[in-house]
SELUMMAR-188990 format. One record per atom (N, C-alpha, C, O, CB): x, y, z. Coordinates in steps of 0.001 Angstrom, whole numbers, plus 524288, in hexadecimal, padded with zeros to 5 digits. Glycine has a CB too. Layout:
REM residues N
XYZ
...
***
This chain:
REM residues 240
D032D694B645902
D07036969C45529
D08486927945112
D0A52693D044CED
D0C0969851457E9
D075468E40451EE
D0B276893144F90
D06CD6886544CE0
D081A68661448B6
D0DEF683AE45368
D01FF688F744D19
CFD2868919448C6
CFBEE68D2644437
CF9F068C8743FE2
CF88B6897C44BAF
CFDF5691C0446EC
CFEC96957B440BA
D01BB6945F43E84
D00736932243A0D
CFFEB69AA64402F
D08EB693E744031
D0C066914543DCE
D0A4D68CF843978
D0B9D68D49434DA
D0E8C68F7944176
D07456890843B87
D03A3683BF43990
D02666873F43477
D04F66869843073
CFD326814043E15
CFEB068AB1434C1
CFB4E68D414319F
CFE9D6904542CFD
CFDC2690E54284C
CF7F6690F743523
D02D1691DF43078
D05036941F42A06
D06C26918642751
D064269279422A1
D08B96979942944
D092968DC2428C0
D0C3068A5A4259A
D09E7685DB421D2
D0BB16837141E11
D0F55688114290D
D03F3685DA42537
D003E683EC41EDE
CFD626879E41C69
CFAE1686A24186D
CFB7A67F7C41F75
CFD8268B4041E28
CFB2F68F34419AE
D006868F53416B3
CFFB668D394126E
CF8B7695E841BE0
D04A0690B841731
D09976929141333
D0C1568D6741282
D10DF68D58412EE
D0E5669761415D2
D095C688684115F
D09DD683F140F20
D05AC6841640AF6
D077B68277406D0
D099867F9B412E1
D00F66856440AA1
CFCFF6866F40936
CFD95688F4403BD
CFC8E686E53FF84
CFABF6890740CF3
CFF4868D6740492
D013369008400BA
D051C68F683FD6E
D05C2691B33F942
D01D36932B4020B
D07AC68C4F3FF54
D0EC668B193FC8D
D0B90686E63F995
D0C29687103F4D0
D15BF688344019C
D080C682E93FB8D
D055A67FB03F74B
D0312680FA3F430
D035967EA33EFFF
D02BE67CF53F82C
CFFE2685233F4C8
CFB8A6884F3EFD2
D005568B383ECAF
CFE7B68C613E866
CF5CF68E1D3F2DB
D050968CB43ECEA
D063B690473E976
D0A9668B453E53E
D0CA168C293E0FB
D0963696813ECFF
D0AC46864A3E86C
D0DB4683DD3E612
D09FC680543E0CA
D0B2F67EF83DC55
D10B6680C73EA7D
D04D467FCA3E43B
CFFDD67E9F3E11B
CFEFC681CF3DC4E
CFD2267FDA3D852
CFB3267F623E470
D0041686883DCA9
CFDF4689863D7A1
D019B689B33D480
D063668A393D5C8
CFBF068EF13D826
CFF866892B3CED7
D00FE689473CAFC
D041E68F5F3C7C9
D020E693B43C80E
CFCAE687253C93E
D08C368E683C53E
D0921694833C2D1
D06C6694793BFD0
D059F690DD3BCDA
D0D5C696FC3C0EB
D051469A013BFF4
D037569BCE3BB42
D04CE69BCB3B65C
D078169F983B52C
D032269EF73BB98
D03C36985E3B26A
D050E699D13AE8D
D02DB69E5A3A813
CFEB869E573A59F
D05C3695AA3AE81
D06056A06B3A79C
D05E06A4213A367
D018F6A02639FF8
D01DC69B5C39FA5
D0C876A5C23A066
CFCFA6A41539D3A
CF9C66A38A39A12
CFE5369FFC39513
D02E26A17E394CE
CF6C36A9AE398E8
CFD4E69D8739328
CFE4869AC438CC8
CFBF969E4738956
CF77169FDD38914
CFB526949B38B76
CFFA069F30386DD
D00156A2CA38197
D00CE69CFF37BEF
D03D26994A37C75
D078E6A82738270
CFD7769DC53776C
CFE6C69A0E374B7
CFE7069DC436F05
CFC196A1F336EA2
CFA4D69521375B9
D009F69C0B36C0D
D00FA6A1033686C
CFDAA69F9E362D3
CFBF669B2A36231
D07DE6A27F36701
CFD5F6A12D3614F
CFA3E6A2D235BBA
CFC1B69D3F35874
D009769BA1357D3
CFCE76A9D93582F
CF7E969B4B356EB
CF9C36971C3512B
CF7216985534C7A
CF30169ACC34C8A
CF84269085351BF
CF928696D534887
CF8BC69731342DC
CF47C692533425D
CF5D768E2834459
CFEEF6967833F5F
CEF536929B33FC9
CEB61690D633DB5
CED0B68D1033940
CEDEA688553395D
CE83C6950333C46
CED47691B933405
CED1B6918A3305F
CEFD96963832C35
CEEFB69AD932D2F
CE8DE6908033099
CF203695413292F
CF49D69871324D8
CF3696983A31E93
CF05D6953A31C61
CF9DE6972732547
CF68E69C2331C4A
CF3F069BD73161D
CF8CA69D3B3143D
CFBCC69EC0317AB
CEE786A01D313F3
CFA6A69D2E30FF8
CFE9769E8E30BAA
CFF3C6A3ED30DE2
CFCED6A72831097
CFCB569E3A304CF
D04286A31630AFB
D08086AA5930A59
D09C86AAD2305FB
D0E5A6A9A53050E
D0DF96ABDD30DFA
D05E56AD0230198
D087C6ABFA2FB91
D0C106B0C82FB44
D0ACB6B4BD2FDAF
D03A76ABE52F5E6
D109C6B0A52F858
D14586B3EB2F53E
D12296B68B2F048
D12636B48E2EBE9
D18DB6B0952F3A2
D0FAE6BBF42F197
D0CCB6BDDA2EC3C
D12096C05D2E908
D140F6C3C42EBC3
D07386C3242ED7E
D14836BFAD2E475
D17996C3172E167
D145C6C8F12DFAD
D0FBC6CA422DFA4
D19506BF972DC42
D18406CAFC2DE9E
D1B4F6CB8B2DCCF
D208D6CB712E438
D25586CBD22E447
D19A06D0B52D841
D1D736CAEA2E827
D21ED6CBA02ED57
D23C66C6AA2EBB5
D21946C31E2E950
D1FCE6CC312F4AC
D2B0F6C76C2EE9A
D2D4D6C35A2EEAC
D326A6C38C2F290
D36C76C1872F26D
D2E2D6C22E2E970
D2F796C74B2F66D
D32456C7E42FB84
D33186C1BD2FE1A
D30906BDE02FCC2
D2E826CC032FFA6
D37036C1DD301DF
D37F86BD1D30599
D3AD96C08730A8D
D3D9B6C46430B54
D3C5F6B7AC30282
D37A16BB6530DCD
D39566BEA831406
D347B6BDE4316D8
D30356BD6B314B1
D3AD96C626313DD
D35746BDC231CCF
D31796BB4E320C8
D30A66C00F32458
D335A6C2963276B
D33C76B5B73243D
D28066C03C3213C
D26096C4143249F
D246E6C1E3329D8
D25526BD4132AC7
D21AC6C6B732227
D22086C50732D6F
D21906C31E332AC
D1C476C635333FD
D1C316CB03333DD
D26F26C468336A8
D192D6C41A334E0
D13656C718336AD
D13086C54533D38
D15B46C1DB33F4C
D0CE46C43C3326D
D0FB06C7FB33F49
D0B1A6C4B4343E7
D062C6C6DB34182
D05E06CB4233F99
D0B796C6B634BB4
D01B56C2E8341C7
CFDF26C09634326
CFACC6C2D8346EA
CFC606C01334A85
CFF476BC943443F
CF7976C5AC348FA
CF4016C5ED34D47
CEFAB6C2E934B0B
CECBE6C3DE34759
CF2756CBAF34F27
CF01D6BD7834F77
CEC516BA1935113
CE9826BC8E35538
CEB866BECC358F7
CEE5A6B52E3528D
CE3766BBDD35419
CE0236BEE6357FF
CDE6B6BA7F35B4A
CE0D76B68B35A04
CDB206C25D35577
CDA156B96536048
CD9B36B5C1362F4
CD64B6B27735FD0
CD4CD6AE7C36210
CD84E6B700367D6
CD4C26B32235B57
CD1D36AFEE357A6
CD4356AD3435602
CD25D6A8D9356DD
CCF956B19E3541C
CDA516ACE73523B
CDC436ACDB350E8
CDCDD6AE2534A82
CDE076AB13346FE
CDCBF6AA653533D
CDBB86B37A34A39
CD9C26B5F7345E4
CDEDC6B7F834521
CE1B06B7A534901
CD4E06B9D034652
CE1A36BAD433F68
CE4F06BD4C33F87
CE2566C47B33F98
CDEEA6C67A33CDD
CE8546BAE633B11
CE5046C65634306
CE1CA6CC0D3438E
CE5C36CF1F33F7F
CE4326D30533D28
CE1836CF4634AEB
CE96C6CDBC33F03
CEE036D05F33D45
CF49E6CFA133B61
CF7F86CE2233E7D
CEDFA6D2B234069
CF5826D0B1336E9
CFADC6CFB53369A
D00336D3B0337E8
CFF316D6C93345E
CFB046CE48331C1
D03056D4F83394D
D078C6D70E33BA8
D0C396D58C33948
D0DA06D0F33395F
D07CC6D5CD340C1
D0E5F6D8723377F
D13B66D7D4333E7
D17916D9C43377A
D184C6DE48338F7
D13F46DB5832E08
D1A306D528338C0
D1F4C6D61E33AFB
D245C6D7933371E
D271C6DB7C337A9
D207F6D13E33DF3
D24EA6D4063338E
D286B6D42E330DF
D26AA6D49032A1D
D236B6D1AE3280B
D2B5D6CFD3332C1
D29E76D92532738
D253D6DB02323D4
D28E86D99931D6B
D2D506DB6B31CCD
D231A6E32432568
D26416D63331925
D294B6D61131464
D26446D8D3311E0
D21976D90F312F9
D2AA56D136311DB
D286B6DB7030E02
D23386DFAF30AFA
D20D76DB7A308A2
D23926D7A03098F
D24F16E51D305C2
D1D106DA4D30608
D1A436D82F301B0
D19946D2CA30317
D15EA6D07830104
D1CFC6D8DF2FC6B
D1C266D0A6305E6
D1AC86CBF530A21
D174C6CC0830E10
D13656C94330D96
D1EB06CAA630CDC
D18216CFF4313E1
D16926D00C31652
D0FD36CF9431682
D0D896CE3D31A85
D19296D2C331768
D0CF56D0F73114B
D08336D11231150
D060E6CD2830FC1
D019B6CC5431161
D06AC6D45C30F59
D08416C9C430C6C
D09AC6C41E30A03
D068F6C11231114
D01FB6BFE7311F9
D13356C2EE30818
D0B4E6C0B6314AB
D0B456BF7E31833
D066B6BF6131B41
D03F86BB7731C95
D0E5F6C16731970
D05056C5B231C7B
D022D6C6B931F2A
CFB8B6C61A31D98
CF8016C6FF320B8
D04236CAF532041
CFAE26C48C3189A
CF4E26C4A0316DE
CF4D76BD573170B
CF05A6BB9E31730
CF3616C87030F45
CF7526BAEC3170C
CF8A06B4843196F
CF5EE6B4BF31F1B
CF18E6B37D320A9
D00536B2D131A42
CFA466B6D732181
CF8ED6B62D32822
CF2F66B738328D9
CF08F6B3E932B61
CFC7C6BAFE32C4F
CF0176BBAF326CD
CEC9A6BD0C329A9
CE7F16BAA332792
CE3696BBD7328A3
CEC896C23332A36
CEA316B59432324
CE6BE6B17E32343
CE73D6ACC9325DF
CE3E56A95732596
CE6066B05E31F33
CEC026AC5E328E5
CED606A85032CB9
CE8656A6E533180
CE5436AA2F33315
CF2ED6AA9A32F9F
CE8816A3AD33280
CE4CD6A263336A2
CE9606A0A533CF7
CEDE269F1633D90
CE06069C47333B6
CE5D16A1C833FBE
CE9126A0F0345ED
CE52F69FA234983
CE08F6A0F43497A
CEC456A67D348A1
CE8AD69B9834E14
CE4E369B1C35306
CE82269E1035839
CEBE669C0735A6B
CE388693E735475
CE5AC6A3A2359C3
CE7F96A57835CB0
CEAC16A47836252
CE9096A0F33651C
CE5CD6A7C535C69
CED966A6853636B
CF0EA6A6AC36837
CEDB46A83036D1F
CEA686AB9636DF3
CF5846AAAB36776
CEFFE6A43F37028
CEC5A6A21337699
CEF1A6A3FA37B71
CF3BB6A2AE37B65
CEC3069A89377C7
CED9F6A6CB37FD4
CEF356A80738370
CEB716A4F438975
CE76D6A6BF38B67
CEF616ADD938244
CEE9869FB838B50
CEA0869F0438E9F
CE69669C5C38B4E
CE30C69B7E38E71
CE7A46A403390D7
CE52B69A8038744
CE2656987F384D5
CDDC069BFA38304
CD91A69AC138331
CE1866948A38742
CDFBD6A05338151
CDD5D6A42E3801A
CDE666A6B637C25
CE3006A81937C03
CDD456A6973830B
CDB106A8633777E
CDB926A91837335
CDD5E6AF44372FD
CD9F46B284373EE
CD6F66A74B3709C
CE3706B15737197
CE5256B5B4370E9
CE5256B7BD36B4C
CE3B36B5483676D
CE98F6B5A63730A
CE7556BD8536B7D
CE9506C03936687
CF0146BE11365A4
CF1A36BBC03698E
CE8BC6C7AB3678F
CF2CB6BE56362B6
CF7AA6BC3F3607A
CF8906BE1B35C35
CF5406BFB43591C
CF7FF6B73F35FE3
CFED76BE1135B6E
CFFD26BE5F356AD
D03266B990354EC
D056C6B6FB35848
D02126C33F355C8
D03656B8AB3514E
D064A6B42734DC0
D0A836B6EA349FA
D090F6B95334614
D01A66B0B5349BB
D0F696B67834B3C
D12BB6B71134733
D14266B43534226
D16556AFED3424A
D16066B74D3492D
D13226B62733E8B
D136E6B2F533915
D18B36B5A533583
D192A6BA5B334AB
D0CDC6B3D233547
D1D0A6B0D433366
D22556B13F331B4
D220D6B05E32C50
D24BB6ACBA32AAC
D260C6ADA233456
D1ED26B36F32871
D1E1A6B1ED3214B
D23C06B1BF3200A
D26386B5DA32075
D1A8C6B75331C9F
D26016ADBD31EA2
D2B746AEC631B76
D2B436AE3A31685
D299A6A9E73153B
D2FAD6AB8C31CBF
D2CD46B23B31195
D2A586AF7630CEA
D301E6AF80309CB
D326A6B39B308CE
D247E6B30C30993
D32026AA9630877
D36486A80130750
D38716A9AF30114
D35506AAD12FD9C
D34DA6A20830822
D3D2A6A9A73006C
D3D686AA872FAAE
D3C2F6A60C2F6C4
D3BBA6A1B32F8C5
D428D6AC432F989
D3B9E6A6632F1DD
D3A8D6A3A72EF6E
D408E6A0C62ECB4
D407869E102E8BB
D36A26A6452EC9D
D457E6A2062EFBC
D49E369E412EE8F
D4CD169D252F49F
D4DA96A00B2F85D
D4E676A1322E9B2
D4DB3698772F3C3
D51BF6972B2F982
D55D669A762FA49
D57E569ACB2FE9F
D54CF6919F2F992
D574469CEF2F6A4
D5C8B69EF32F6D8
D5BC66A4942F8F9
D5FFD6A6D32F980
D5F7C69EC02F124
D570B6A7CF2FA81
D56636AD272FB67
D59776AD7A30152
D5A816A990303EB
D4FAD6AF062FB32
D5AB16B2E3302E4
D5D1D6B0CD30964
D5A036B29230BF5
D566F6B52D30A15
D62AE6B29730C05
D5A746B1C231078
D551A6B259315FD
D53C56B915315CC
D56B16BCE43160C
D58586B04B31E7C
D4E816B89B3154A
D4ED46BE80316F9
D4E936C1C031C36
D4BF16BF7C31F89
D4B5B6C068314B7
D506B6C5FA31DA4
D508B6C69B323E7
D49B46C72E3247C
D46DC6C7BC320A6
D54CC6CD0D3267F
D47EF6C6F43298D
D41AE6C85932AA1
D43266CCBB32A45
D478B6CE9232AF1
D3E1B6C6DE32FD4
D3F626CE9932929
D3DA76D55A328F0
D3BC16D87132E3B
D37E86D6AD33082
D38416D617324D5
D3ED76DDEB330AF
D3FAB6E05A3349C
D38B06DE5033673
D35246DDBF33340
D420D6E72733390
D383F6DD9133C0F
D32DA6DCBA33F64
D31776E33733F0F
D33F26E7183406F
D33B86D9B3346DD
D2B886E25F33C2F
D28AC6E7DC33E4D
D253F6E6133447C
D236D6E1F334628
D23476EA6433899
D25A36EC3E346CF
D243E6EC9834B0C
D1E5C6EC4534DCB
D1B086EF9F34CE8
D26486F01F34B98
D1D9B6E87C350B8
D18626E6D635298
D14A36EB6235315
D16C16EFA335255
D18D66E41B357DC
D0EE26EB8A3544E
D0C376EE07355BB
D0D486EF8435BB4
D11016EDE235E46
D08396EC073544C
D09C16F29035D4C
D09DC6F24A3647D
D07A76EEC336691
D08DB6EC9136AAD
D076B6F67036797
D02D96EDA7362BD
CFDCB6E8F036559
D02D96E2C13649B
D03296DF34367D5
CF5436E83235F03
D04D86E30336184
D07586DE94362A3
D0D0A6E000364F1
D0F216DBC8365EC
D07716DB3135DBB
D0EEB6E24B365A6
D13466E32D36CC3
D10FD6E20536F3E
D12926DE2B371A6
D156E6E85736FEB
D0B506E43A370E3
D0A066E4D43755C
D05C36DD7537612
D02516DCC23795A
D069D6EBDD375B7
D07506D9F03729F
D05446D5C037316
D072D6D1DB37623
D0BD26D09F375EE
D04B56D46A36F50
D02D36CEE437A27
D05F16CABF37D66
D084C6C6D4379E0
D0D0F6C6CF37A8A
D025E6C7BC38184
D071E6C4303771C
D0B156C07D37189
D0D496C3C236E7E
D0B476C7C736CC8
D07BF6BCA836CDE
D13046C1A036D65
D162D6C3DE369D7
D17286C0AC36725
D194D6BD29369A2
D1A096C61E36B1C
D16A96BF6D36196
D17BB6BBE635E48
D1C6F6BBC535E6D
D1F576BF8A35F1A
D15EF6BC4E359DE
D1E716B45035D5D
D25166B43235B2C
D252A6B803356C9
D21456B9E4354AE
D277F6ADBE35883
D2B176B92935565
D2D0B6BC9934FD2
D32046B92734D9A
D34D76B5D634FA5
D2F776C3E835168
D31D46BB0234982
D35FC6B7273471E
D39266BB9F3464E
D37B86C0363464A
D34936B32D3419D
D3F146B93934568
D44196BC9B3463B
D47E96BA5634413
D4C5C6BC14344A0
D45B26BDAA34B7E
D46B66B52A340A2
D4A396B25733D9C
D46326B052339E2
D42EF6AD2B33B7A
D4DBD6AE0F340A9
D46326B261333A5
D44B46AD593315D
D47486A9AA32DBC
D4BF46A9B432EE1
D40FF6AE2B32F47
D46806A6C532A39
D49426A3AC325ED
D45D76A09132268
D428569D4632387
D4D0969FF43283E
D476E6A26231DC3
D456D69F31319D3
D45CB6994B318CE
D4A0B6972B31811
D47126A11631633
D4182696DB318C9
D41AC6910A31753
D43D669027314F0
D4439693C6311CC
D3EB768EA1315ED
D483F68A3131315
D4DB66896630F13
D48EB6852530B26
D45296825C30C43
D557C68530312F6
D4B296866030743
D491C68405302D1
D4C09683052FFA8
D506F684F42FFCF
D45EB6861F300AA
D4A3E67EFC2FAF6
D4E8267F112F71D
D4BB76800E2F1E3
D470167F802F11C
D51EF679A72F718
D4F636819E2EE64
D4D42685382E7BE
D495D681B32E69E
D4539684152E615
D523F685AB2E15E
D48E567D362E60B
D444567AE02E3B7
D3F6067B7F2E753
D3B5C67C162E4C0
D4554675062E293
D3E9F67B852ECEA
D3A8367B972EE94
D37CD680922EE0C
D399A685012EE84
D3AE4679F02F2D5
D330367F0D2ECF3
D2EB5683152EC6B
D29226818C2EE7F
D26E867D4D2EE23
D2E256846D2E6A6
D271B687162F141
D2068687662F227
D1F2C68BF52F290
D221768F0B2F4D0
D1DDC684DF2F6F0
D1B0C68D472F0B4
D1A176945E2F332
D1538692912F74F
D126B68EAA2F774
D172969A962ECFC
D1595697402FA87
D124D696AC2FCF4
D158B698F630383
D199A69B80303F4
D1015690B92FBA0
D113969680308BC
D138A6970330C55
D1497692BE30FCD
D119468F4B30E58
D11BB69A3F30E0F
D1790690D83141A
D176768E5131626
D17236910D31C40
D19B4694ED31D7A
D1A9768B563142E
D136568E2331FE4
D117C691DE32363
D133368D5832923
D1223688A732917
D09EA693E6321EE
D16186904032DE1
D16CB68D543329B
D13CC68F0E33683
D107A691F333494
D1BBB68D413344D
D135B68EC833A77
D13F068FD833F51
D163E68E0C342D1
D14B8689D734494
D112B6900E340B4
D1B3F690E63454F
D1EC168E8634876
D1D536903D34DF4
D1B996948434F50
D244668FCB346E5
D1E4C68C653509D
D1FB568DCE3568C
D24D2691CF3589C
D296C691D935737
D20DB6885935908
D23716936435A7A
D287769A0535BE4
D288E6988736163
D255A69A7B36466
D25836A2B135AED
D2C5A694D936324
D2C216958636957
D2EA76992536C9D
D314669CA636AA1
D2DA76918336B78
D2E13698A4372AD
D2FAB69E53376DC
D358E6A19E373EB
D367C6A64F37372
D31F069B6637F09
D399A69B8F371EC
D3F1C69F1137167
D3D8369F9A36C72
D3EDD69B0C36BB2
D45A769C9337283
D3BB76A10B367DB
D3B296A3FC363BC
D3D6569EDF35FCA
D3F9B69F7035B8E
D3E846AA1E36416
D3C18699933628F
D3D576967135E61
D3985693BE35A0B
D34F7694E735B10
D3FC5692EE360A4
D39E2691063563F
D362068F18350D9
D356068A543536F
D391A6875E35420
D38FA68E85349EC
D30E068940354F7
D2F3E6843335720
D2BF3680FC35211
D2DE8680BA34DAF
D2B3F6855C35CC9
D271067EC535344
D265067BDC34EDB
D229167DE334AF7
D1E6A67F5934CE6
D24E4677153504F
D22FA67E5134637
D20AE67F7233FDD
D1BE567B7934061
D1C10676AB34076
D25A367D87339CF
D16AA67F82340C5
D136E67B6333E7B
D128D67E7733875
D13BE6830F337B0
D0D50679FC34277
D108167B53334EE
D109A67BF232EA6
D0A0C67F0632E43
D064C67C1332EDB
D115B6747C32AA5
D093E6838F32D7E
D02A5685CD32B73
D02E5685BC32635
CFE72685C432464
D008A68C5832D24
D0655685A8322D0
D04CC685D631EC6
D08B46818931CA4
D0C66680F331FA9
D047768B1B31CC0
D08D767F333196B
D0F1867B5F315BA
D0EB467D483112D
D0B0367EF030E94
D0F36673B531487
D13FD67CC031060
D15AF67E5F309EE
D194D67B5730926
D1D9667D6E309C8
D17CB6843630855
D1976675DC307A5
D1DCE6718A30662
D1F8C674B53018D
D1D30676FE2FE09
D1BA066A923051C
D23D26740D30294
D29AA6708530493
D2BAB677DC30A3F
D2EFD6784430DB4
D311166EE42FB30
D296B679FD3091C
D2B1B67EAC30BF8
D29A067FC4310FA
D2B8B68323313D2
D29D6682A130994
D260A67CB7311FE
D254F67C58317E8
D283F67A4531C8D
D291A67C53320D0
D21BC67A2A3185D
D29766760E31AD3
D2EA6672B831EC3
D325D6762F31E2C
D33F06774532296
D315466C4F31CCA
D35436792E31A2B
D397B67D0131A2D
D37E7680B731D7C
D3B26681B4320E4
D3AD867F4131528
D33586838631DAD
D3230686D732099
D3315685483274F
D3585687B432AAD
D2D0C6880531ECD
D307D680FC32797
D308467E7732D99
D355E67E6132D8A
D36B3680913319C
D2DCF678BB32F37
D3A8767C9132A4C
D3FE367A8132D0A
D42BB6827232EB9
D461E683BA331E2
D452A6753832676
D40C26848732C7C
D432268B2332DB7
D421868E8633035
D4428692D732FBA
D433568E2132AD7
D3D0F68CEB334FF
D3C1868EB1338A1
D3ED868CFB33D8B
D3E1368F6E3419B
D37D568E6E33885
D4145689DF33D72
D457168A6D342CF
D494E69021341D7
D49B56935934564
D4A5D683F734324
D4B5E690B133DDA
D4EFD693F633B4F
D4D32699FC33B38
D4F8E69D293387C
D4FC6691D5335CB
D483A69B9F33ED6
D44FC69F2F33F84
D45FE6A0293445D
D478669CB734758
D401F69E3B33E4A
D45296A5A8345F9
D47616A73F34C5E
D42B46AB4E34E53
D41906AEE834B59
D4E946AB1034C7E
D40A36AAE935216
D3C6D6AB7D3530E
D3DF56AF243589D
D419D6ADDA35B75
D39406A62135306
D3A116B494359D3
D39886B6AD35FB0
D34326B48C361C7
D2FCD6B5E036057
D39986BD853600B
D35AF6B096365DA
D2FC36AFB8367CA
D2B6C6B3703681D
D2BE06B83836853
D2FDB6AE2E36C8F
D261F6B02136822
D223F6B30B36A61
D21B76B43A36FE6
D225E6B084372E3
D1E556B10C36920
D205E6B9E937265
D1F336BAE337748
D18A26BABC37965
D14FA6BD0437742
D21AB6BFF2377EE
D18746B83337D00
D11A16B92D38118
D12A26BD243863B
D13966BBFB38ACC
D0EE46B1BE384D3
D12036C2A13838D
D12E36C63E38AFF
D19786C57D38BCB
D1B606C4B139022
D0E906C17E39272
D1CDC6C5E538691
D22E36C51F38911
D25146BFCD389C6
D29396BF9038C32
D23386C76138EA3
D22AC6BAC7387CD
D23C76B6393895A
D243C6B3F23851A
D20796B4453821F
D20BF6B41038C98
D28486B153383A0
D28D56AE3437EE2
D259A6A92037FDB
D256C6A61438392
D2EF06ACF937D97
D23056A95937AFA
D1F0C6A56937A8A
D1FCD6A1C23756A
D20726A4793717F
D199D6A83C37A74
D1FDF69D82374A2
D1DC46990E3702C
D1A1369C1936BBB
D17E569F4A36E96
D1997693D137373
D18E669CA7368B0
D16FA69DC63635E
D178C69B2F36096
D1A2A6972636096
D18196A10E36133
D13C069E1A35BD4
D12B569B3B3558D
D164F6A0BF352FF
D179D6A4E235511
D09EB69A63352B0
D173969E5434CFD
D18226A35834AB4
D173169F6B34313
D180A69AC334236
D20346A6F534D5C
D15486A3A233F1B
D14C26A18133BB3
D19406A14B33848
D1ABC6A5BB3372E
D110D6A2F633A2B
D1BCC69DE233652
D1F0E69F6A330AD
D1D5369E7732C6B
D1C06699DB32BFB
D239D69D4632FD6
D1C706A1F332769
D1AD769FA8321D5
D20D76A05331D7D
D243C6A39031C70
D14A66A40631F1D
D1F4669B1831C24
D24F769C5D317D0
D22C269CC031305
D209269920310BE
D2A0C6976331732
D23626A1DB31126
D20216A26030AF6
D24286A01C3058C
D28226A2CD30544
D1E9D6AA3D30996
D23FA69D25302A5
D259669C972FD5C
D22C369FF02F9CD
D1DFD69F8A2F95F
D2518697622FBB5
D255F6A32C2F741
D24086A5A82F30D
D23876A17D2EE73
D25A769D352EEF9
D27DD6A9ED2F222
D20D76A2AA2EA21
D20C16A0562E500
D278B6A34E2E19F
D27706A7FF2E091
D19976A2A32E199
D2CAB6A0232E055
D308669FE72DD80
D30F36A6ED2DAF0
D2D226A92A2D90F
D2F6D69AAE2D939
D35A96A9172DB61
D34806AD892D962
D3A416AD8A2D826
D3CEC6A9C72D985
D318C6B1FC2DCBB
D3C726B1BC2D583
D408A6B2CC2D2C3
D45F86B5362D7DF
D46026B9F42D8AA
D3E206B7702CDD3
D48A26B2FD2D9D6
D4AFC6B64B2DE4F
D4D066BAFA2DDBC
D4D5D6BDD92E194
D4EA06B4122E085
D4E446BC262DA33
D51376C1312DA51
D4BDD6C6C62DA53
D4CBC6CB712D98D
D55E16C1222D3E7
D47756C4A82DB43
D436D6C8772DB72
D41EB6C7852E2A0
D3F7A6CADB2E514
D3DD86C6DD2D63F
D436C6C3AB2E481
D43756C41E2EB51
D48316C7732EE17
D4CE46C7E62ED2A
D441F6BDC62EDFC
D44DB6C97A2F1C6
D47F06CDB62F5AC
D46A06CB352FB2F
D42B66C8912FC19
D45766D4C52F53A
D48FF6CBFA2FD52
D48CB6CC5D302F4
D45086CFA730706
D46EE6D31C309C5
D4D3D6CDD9303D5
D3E2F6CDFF30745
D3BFC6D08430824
D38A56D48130609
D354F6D768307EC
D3DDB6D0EB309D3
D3ADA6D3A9300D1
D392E6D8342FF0F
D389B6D62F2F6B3
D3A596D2342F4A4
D3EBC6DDCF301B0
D368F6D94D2F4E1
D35846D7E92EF05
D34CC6DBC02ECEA
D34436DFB52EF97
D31856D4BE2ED93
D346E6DC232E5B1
D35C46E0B12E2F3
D30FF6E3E52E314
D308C6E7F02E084
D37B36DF9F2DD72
D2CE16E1BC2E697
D275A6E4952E494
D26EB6E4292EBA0
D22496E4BC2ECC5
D21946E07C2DF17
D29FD6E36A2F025
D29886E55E2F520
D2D206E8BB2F70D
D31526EA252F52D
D29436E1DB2F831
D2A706EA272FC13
D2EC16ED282FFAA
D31696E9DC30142
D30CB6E5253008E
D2D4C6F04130428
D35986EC7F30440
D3A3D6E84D308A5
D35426E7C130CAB
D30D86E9AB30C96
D41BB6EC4630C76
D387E6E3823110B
D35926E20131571
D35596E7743183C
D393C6EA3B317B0
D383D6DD21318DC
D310E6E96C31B51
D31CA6EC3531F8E
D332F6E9F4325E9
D31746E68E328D8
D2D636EED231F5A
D35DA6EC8F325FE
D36966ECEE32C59
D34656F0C733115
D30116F22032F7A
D3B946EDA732CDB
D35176F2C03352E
D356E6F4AA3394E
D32E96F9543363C
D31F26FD763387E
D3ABC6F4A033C5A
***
């Protein structure tokens, strides 16, 4: 008897070592989508809307853009925006070290041409596809934005282009610079803390992300011909 006894008690020693031996499992690494390379966002007139559109990006596992998606829509802007992006270049998002599909959220803000204009609200979120509900990545969204502070003498047209880090709590981590537009770029970098962000999800899990911001300068225009979103030769923003 006192030998089986013997026997169980190193077999169920045995085991209490192998399970203390093994390692957890850990969840695959999700790494998200980065920005390559970028190009200008010119301001064609006669538009002279201001206000921050919001696209995603479908990055394919190439890192090709397959497609642009308008979240947030300015009339006569939004296309401004969107024929930019889908010359953007990207190195796609990794699962496991494995080359996935993704999307990239991109934040065009295109600024007035006087300091003195006031913030405009973002424009109502239009509603996703199914293929992207039904996607394991959910891009961050922005839910606060703000115009870069400037003063009357400074001027550039053009864009100035970031990519920020969006971490788990939906905060502005660090600005790297894709495109510069001195003196408007450092302004741009100091006004992204001042931005409020809903993280990105992997399967329900808040995850670390990229997200793009471009701050467009228009070329000087007359103010009393700027609207809020909107201009004498556009529609208002759409929403919902």
């Amino acid at each position: 008897m006192w030998r089986l006894l013997l026997a169980m008690m190193v077999l169920g020693s045995a085991h209490a070592l192998t399970a203390q031996n093994e390692a957890p499992k850990e969840k695959p690494s999700f790494q998200p989508a980065e920005t390559v390379s970028v190009t200008d966002i010119p301001v064609l007139s006669p538009c002279v809307a201001i206000g921050t559109v919001v696209l995603d990006a479908l990055i394919t596992e190439a890192g090709e853009v397959q497609k642009v998606e308008v979240r947030r829509d300015i009339a006569c802007l939004t296309q401004l925006a969107v024929h930019a992006v889908e010359d953007w270049k990207f190195s796609p998002a990794t699962l496991a070290g494995k080359a996935m599909a993704s999307r990239m959220p991109v934040a065009v803000t295109f600024r007035p041409a006087s300091p003195f204009a006031d913030p405009v609200p973002l424009p109502a979120l239009i509603p996703q596809s199914e293929a992207a509900i039904q996607a394991e990545f959910q891009p961050a969204e922005v839910i606060h934005a703000e115009f870069p502070k400037y003063t009357v003498t400074t001027f550039a047209a053009g864009a100035a282009v970031l990519e920020v880090t969006v971490s788990e709590k939906g905060e502005a981590g660090e600005a790297k610079v894709l495109r510069d537009l001195p003196p408007f770029t450092e302004e741009a970098k100091a006004v992204v803390g001042e931005w409020r962000f809903m993280a990105a999800t992997f399967n329900g899990r808040p995850v670390q992300s990229k997200m793009v911001l471009a701050f467009v300068s228009p070329p000087p225009v007359s103010m009393s011909s700027v609207s809020h979103g909107s201009s004498g030769n556009c529609s208002h923003a759409r929403g919902r």
